[in-house]
C-alpha positions as a Markdown table, in Angstrom:
| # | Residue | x | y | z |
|---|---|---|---|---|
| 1 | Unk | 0.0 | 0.0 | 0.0 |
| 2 | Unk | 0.9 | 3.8 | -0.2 |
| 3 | Unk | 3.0 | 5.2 | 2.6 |
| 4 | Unk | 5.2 | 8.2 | 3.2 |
| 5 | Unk | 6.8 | 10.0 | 6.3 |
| 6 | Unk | 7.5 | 12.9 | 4.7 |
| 7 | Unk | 5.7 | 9.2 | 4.6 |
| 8 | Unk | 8.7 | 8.8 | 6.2 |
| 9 | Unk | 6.9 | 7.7 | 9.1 |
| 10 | Unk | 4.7 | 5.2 | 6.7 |
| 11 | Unk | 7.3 | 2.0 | 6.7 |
| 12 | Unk | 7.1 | 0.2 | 10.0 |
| 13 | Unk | 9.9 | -1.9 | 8.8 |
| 14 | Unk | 12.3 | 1.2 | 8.4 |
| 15 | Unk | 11.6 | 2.5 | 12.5 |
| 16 | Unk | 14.5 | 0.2 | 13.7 |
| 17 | Unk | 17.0 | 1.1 | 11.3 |
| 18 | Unk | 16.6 | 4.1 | 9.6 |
| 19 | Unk | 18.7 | 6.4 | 11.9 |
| 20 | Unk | 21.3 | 4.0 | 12.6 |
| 21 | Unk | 21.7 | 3.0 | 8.8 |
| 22 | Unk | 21.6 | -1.1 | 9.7 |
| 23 | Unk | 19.0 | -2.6 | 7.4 |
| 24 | Unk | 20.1 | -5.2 | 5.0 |
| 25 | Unk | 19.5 | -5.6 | 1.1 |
| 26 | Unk | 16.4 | -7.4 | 2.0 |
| 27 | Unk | 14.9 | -5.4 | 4.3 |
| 28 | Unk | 15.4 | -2.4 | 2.0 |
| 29 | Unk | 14.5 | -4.1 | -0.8 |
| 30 | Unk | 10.7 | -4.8 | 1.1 |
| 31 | Unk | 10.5 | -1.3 | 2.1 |
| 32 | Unk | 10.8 | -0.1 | -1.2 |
| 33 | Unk | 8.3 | -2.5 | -2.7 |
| 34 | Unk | 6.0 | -1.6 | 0.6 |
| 35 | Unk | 6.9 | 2.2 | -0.5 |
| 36 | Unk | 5.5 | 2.2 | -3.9 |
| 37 | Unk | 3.0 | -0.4 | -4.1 |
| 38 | Unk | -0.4 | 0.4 | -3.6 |
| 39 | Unk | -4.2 | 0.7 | -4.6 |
| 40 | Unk | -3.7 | 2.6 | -8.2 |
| 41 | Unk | -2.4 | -0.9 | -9.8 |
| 42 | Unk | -6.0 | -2.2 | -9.6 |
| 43 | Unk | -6.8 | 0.7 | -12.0 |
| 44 | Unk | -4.2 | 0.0 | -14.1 |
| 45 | Unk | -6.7 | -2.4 | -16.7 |
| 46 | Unk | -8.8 | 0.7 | -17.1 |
| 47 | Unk | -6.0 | 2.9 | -18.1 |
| 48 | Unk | -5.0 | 0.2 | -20.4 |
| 49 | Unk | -8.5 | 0.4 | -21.9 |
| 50 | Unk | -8.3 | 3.7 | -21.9 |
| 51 | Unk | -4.8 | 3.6 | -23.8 |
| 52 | Unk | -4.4 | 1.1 | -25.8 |
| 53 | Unk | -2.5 | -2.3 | -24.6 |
| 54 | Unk | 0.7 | -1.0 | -25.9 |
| 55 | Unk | 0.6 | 2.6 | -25.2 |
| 56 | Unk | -0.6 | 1.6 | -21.7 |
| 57 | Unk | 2.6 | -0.9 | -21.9 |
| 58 | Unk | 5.1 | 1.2 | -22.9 |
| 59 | Unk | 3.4 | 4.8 | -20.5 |
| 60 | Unk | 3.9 | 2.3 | -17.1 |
| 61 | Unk | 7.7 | 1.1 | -18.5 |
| 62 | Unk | 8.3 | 5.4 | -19.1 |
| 63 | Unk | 6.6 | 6.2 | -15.9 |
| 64 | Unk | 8.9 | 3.7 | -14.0 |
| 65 | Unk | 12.0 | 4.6 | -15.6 |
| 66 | Unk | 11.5 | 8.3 | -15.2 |
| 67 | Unk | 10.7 | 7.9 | -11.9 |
| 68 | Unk | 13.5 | 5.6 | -11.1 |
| 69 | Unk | 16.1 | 7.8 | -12.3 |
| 70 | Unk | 14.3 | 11.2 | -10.3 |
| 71 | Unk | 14.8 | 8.7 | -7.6 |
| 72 | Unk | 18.3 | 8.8 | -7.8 |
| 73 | Unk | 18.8 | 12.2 | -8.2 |
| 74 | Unk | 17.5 | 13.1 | -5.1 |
| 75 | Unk | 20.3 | 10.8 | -3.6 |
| 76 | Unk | 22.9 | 12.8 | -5.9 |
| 77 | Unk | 21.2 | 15.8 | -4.1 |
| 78 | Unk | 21.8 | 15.0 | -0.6 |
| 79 | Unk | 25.4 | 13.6 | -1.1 |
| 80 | Unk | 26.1 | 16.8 | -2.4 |
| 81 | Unk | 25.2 | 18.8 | -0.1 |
| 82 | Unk | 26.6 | 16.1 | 2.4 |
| 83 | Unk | 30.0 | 16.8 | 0.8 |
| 84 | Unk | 30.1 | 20.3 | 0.9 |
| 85 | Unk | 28.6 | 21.1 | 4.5 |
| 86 | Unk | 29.4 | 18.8 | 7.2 |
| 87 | Unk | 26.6 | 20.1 | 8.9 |
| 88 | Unk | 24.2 | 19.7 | 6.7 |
| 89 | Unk | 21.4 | 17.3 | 7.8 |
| 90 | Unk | 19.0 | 16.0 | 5.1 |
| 91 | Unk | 16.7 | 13.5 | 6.5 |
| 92 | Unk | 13.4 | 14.3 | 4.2 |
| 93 | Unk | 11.9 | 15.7 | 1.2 |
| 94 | Unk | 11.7 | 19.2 | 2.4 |
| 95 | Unk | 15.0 | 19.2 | 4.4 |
| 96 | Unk | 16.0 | 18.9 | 0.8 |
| 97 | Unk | 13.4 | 21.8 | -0.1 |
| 98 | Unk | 15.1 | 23.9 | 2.2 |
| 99 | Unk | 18.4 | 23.5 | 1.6 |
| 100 | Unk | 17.9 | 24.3 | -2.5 |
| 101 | Unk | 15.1 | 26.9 | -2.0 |
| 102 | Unk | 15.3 | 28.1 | 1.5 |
| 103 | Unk | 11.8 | 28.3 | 3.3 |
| 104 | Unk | 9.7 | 28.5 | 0.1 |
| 105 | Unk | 11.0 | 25.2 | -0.9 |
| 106 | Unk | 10.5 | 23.4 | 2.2 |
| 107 | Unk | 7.0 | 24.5 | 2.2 |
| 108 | Unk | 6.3 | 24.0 | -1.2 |
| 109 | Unk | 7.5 | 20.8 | -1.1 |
| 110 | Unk | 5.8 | 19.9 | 2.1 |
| 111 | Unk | 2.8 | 21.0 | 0.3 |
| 112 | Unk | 2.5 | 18.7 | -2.3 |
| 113 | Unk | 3.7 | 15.6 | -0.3 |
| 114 | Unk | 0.4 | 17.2 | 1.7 |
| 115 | Unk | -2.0 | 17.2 | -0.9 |
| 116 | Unk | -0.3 | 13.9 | -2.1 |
| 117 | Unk | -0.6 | 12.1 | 0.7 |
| 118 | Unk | -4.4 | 13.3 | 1.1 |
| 119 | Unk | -4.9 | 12.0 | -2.7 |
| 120 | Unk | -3.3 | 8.5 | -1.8 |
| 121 | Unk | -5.5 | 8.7 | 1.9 |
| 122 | Unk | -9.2 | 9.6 | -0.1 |
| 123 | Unk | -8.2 | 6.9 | -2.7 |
| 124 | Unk | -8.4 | 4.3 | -0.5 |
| 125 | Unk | -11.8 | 5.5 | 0.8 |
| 126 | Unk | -13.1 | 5.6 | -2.5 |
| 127 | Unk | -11.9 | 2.4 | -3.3 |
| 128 | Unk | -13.8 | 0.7 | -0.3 |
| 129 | Unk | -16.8 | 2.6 | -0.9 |
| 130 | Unk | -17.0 | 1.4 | -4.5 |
| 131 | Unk | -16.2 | -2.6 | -3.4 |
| 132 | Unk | -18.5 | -2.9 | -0.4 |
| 133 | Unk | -21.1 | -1.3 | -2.6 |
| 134 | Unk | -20.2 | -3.9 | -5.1 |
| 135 | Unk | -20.7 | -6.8 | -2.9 |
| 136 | Unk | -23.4 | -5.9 | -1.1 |
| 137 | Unk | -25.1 | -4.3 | -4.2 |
| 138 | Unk | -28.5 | -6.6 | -3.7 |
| 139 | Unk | -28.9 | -4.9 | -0.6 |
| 140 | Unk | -29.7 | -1.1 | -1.0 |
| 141 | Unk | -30.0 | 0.3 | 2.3 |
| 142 | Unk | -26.7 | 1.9 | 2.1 |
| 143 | Unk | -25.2 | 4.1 | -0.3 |
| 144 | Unk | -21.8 | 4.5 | -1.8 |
| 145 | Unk | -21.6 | 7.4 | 0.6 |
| 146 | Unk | -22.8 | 5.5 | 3.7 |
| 147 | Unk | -19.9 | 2.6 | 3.0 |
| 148 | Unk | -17.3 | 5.3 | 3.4 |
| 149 | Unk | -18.5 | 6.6 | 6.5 |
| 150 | Unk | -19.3 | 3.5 | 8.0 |
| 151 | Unk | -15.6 | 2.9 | 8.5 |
| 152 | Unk | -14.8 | 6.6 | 9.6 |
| 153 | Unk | -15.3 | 4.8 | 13.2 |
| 154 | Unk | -12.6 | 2.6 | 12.9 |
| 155 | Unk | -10.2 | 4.9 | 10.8 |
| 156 | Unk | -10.6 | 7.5 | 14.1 |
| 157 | Unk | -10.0 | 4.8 | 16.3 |
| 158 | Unk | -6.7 | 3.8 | 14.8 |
| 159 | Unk | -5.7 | 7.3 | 13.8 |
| 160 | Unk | -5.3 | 7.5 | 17.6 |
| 161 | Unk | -2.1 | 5.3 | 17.7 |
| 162 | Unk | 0.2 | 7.0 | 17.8 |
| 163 | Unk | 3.0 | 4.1 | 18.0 |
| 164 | Unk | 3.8 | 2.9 | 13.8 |
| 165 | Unk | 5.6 | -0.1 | 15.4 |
| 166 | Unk | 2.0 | -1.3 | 16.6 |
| 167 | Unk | 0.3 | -0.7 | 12.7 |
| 168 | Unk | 3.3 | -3.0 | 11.5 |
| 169 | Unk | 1.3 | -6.4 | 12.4 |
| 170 | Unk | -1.9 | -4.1 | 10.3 |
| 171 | Unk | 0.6 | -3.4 | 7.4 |
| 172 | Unk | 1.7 | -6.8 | 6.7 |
| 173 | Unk | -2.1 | -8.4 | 6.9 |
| 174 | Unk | -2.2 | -5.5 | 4.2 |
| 175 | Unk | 0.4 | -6.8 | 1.8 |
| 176 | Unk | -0.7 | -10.5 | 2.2 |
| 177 | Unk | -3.9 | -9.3 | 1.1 |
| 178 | Unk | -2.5 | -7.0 | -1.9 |
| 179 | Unk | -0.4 | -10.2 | -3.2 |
| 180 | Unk | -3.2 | -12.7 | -2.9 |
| 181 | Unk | -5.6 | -10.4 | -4.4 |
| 182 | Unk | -3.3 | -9.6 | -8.0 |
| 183 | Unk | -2.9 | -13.7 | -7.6 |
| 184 | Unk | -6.3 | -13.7 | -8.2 |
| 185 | Unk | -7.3 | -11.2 | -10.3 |
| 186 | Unk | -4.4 | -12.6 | -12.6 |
| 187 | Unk | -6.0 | -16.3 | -12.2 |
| 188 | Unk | -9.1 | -15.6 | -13.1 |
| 189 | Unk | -7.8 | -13.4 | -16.0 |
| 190 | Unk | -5.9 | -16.0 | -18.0 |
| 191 | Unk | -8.6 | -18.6 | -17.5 |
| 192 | Unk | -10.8 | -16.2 | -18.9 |
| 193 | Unk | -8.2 | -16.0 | -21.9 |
| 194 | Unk | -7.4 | -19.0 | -22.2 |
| 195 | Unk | -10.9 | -19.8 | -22.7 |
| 196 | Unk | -11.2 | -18.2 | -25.9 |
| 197 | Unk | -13.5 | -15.4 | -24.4 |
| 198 | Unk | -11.7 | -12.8 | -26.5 |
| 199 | Unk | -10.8 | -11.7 | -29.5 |
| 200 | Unk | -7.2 | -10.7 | -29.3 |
| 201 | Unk | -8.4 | -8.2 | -32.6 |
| 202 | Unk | -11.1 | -6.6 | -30.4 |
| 203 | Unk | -8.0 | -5.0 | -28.5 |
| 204 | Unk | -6.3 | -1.7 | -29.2 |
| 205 | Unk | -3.1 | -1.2 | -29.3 |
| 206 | Unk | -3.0 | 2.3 | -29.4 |
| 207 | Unk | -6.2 | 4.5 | -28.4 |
| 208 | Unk | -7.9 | 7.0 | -31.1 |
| 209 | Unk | -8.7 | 9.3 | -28.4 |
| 210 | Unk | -5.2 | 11.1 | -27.7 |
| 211 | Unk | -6.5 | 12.5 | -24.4 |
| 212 | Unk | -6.6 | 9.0 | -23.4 |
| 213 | Unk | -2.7 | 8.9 | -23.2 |
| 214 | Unk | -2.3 | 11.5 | -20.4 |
| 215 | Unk | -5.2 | 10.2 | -18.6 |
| 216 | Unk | -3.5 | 6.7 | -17.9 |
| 217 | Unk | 0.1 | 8.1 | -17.7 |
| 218 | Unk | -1.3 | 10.1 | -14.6 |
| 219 | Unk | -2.8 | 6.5 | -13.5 |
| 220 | Unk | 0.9 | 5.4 | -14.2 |
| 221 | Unk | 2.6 | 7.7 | -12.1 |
| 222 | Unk | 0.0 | 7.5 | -9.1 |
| 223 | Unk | 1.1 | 3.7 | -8.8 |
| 224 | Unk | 4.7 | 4.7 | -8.6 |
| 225 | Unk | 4.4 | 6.1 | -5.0 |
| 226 | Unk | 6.4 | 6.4 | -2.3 |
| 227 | Unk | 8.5 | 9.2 | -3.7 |
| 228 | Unk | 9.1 | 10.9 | -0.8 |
| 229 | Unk | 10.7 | 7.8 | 0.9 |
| 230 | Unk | 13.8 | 7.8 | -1.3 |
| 231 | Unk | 15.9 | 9.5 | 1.5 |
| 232 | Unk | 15.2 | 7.6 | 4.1 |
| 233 | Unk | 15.2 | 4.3 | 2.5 |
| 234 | Unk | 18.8 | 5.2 | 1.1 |
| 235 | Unk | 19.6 | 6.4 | 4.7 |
| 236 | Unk | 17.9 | 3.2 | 6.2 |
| 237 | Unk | 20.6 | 1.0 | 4.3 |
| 238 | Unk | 23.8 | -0.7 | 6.4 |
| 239 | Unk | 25.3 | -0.9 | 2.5 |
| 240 | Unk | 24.2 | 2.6 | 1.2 |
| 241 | Unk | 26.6 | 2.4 | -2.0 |
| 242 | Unk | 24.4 | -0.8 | -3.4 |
| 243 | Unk | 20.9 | 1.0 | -2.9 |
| 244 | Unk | 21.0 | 2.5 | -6.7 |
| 245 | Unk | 21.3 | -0.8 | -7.9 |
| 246 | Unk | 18.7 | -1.9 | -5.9 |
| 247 | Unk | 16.2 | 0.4 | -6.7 |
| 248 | Unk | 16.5 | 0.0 | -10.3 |
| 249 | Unk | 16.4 | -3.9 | -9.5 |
| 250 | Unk | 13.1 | -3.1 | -7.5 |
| 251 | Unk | 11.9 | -1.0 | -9.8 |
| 252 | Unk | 12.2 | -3.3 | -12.9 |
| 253 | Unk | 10.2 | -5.7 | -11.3 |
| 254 | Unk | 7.8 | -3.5 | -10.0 |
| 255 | Unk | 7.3 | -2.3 | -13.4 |
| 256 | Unk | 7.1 | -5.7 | -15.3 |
| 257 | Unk | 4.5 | -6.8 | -12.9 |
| 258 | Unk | 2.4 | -3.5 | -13.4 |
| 259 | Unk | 2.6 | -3.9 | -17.5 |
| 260 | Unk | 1.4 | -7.8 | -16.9 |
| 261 | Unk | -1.5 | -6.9 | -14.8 |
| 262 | Unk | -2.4 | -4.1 | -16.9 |
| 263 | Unk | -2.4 | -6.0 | -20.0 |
| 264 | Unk | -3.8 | -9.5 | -18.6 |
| 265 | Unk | -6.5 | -7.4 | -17.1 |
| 266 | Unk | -7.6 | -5.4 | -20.2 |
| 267 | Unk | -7.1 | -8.5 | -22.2 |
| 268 | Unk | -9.5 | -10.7 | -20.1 |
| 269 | Unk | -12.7 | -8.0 | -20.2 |
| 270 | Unk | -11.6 | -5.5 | -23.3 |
| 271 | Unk | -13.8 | -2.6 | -23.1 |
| 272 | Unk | -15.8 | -3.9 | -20.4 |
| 273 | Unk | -12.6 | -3.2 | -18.1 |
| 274 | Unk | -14.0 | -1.0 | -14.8 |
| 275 | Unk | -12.4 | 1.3 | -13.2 |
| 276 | Unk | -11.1 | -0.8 | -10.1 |
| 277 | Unk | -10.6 | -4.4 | -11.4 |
| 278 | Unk | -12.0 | -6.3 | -8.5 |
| 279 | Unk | -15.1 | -5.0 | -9.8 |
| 280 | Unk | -15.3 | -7.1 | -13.1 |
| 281 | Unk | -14.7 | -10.7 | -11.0 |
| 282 | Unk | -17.2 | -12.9 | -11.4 |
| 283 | Unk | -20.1 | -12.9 | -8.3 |
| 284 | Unk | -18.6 | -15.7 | -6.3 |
| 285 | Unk | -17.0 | -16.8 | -3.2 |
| 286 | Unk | -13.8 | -16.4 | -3.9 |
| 287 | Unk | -13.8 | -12.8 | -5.6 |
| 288 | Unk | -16.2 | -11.7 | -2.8 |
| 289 | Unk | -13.4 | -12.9 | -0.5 |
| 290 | Unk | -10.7 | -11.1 | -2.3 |
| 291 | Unk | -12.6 | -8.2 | -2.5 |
| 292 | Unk | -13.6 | -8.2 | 1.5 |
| 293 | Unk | -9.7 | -9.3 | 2.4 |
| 294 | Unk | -9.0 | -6.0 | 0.5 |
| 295 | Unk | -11.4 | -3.3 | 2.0 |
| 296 | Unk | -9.6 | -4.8 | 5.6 |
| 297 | Unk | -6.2 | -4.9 | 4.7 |
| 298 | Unk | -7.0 | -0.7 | 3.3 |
| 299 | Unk | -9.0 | 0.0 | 6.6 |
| 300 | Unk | -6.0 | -1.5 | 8.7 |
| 301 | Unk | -3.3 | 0.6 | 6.4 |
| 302 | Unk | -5.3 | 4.2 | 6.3 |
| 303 | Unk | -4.1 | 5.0 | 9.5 |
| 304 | Unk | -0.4 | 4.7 | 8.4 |
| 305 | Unk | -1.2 | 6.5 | 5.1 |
| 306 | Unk | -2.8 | 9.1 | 7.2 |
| 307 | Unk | -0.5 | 9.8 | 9.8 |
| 308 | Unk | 2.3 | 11.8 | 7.6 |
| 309 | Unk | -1.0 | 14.0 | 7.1 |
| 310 | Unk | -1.4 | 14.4 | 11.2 |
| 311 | Unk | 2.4 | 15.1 | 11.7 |
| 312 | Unk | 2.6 | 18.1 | 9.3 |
| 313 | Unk | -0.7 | 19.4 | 10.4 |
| 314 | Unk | -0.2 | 18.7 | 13.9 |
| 315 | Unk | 3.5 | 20.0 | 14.0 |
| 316 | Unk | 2.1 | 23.3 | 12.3 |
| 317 | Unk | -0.5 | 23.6 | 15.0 |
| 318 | Unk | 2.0 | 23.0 | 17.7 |
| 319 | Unk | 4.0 | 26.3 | 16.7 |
| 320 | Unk | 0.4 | 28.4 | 16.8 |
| 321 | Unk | 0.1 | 30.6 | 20.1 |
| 322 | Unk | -3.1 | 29.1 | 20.6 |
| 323 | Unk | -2.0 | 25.7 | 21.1 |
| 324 | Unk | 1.5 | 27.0 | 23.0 |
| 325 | Unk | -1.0 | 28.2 | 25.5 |
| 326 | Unk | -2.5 | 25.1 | 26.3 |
| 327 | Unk | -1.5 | 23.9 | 30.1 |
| 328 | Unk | 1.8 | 22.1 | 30.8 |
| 329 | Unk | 3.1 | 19.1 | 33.0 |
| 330 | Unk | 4.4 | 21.3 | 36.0 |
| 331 | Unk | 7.2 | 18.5 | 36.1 |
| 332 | Unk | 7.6 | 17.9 | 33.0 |
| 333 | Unk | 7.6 | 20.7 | 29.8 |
| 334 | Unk | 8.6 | 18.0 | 27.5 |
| 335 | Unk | 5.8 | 15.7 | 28.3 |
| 336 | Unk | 2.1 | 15.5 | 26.7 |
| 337 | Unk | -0.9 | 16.6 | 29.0 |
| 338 | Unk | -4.3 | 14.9 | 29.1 |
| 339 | Unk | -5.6 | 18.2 | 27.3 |
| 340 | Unk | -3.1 | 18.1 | 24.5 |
| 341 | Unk | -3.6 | 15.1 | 23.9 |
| 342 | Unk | -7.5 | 15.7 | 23.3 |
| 343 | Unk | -7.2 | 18.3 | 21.0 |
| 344 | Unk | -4.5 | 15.9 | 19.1 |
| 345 | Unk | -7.2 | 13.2 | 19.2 |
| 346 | Unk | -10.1 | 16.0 | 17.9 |
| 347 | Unk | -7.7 | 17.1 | 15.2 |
| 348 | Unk | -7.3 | 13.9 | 14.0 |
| 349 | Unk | -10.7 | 13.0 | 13.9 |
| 350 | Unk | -11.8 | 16.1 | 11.9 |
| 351 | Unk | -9.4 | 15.5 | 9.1 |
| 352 | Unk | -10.5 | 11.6 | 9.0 |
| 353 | Unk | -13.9 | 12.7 | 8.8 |
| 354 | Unk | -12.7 | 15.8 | 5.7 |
| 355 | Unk | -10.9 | 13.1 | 3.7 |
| 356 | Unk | -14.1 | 10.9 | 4.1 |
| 357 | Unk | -16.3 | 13.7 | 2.9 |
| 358 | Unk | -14.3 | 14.1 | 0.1 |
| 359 | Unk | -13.8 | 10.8 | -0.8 |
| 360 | Unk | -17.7 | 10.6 | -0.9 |
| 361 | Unk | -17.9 | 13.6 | -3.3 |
| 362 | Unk | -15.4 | 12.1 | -5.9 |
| 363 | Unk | -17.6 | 10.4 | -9.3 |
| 364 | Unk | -14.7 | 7.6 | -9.7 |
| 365 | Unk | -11.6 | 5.9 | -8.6 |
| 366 | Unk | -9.6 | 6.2 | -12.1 |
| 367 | Unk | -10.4 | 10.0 | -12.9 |
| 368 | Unk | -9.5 | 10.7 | -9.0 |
| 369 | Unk | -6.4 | 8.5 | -9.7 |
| 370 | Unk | -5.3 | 9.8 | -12.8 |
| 371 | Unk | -6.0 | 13.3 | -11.5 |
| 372 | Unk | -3.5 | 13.1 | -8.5 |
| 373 | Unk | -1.0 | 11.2 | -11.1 |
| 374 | Unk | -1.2 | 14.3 | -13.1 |
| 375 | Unk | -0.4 | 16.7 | -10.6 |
| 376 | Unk | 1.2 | 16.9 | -7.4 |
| 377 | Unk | 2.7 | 13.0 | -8.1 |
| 378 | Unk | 4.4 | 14.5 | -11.6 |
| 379 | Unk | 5.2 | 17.8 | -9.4 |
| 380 | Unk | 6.7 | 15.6 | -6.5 |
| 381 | Unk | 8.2 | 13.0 | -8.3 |
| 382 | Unk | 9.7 | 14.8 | -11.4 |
| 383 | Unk | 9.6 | 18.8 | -11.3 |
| 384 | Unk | 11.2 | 19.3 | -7.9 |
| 385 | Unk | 14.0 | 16.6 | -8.4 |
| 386 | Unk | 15.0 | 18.1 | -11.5 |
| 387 | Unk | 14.8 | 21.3 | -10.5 |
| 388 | Unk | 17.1 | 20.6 | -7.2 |
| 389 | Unk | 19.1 | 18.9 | -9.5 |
| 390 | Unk | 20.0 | 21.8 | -11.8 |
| 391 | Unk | 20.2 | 24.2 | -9.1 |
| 392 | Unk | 22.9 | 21.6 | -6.6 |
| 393 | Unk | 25.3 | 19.8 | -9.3 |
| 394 | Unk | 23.8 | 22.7 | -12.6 |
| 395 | Unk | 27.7 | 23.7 | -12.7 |
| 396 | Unk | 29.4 | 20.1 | -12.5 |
| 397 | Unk | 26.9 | 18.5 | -15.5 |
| 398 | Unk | 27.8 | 17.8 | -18.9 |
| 399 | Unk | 26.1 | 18.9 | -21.7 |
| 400 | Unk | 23.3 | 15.7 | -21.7 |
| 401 | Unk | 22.7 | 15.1 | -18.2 |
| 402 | Unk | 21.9 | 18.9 | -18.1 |
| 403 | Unk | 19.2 | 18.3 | -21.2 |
| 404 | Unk | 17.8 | 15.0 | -19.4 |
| 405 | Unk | 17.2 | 17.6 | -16.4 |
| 406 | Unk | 15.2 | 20.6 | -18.6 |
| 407 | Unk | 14.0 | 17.9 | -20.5 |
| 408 | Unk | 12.3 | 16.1 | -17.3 |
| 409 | Unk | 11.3 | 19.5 | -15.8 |
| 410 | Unk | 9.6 | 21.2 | -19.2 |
| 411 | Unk | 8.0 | 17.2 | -19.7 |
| 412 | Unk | 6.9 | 17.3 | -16.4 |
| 413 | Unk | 4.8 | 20.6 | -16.2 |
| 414 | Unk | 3.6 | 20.0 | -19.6 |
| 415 | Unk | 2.1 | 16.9 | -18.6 |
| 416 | Unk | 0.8 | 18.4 | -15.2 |
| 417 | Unk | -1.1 | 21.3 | -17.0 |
| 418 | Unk | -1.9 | 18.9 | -19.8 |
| 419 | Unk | -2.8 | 16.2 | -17.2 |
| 420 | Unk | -4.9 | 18.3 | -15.1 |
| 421 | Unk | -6.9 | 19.7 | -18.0 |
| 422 | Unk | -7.8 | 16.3 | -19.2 |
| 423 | Unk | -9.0 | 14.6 | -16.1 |
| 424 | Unk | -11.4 | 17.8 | -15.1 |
| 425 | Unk | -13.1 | 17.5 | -18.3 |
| 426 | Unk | -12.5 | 14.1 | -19.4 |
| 427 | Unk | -11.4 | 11.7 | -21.9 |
């Protein structure tokens, strides 16, 4: 599933080792799949559909790359400045903000991994709203809206952990679910094609509809989350000098699983591919199951999506006078009174209950998806690295890594203005 912390706080399995820099190869290599994983590749049939099988193909395989490589810069970024100030510390996303772009930077950067993480946060509302309404679809007592809110309960109730190591158990139940559910899907898609169902002719390559490329490249770069994780994961690493390597050994299977559940999926239902592909399996047991293990493992893991969202928002309120008036431990300055700890506990309930309202007023998973992909995820994962890039190493480039960098940045706002445009008024 999504998680950040920046979502550096979002990775239980990074807590034990990320400021002493002792996890091995294989523990970083499950945070970064943990990292970037998430909801958006059950969309990615639909964006397929809405592509073409090979432009969807080859828009995940450039969304992987590209994101891959920004990845890595960031890393440059950081060494850099590690190199020239001794003093410099650069533990997240808008450390590195400040230290290119002074306060703007940091909060501009802090910003988007805000609205970012509130994208990833209603996604996963919206995508058990839509399933429970799916499976319980015979019964119509409750609406889509009524779904969502029916789990704002238990979202409040684990918002108010405030430990990560005590989500971990949550998290994993999570992934177990995410990997038996693509098992599935993938099952019953090739039995559905290898039952002659289809006519591979029936299937475009390549849409008509040239708005339909942005549209699923936005769905493309929502699935590559995690972005702002890269520092900490690299941090996180006993052998830090192996971590490129790793990443772009993560990433290309990451990416080769995405382009075979894309393609299987839009092969196996053609233009009758929804929007969330748990939605297209057939009304038994089994899918219901999947579908049910799903919503749970996503109730479990909202809290951790959601808590980078209560750390920048709570950490902003902290430094208000209001709040800095609120009665301290006479013993203790440092410690948390009963009354903070209420208004904490209200905070976090109002913004639970704001992302659920918004969740409730969204029309659909993909054009929600494909919206944050277009924006803040292309700002986030490709503007700002390039543009930290150029402004930290600009005088030590050559010629071509300096025109991969303008190229990335122009590319990137193009396609967020572009992106943007498309998904408000549609495909």
């Amino acid at each position: 599933m999504e998680r950040e912390g920046e979502k550096s706080g979002a990775v239980p399995l990074l807590q034990s080792s990320s400021s002493s820099g002792t996890a091995s190869t294989a523990q970083t290599l499950g945070n970064i799949i943990v990292s970037i994983v998430g909801t958006g590749v059950l969309g990615l049939p639909f964006a397929f559909r809405v592509a073409g099988w090979f432009a969807g193909s080859l828009g995940v395989t450039i969304a992987g790359i590209s994101t891959c490589y920004c990845m890595l810069l960031l890393v440059q970024c950081r060494d850099k400045l590690a190199s020239e100030e001794e003093s410099a510390e650069v533990k997240t996303y808008g450390d590195l903000g400040y230290k290119c772009m002074g306060k703007t930077g940091r909060y501009v950067t802090e910003f988007l991994i805000f609205i970012s993480q509130c994208g990833g946060s209603i996604s996963y509302l919206i995508f058990i709203g839509q399933n429970l309404l799916s499976i319980f679809k015979t019964y119509k007592t409750l609406t889509y809206s009524a779904y969502i809110f029916l789990v704002v309960p238990i979202q409040i109730a684990l918002s108010w952990i405030n430990s990560l190591s005590s989500l971990a158990p949550f998290s994993i139940f999570a992934d177990i679910c995410n990997v038996l559910a693509m098992a599935l899907v993938i099952k019953e898609n090739v039995e559905k094609i290898s039952g002659g169902e289809f006519s591979f002719k029936d299937r475009e390559a390549i849409t008509n509809n040239i708005g339909g490329l942005p549209f699923a490249a936005g769905m493309a770069v929502f699935c590559f989350e995690g972005f702002g994780m890269t520092l900490a994961l690299e941090a996180s690493m006993k052998e830090r000098g192996r971590f490129s390597k790793l990443l772009a050994q993560a990433f290309t299977g990451i990416t080769l699983v995405y382009v075979l559940f894309g393609f299987f999926g839009y092969m196996a239902y053609g233009d009758q591919t929804m929007d969330i592909v748990t939605l297209n399996l057939p009304r038994n047991w089994w899918s219901i199951a999947v579908q049910m293990g799903l919503c749970l493992g996503i109730v479990f893991t909202f809290p951790i999506m959601v808590h980078p969202i209560h750390e920048i928002v709570e950490g902003k309120l902290k430094k208000t006078k209001l709040f800095q008036k609120l009665p301290c431990n006479a013993y203790d300055n440092n410690s948390t009174t009963t009354l903070e700890k209420l208004v904490t506990y209200i905070i976090r309930a109002v913004l639970i209950v704001g992302l659920a309202t918004l969740a409730s007023c969204v029309p659909g998973f993909s054009v929600f998806v494909s919206l944050v992909g277009s924006t803040v995820c292309a700002l986030v994962s490709f503007v700002l690295p390039a543009t930290f890039h150029l402004k930290l190493l600009g005088s030590s480039l050559n010629f071509w890594q300096k025109a991969l960098d303008f190229c990335i940045l122009f590319c990137g706002l193009i396609f967020a203005a572009y992106g943007t445009y498309n998904s408000i008024v549609g495909v």
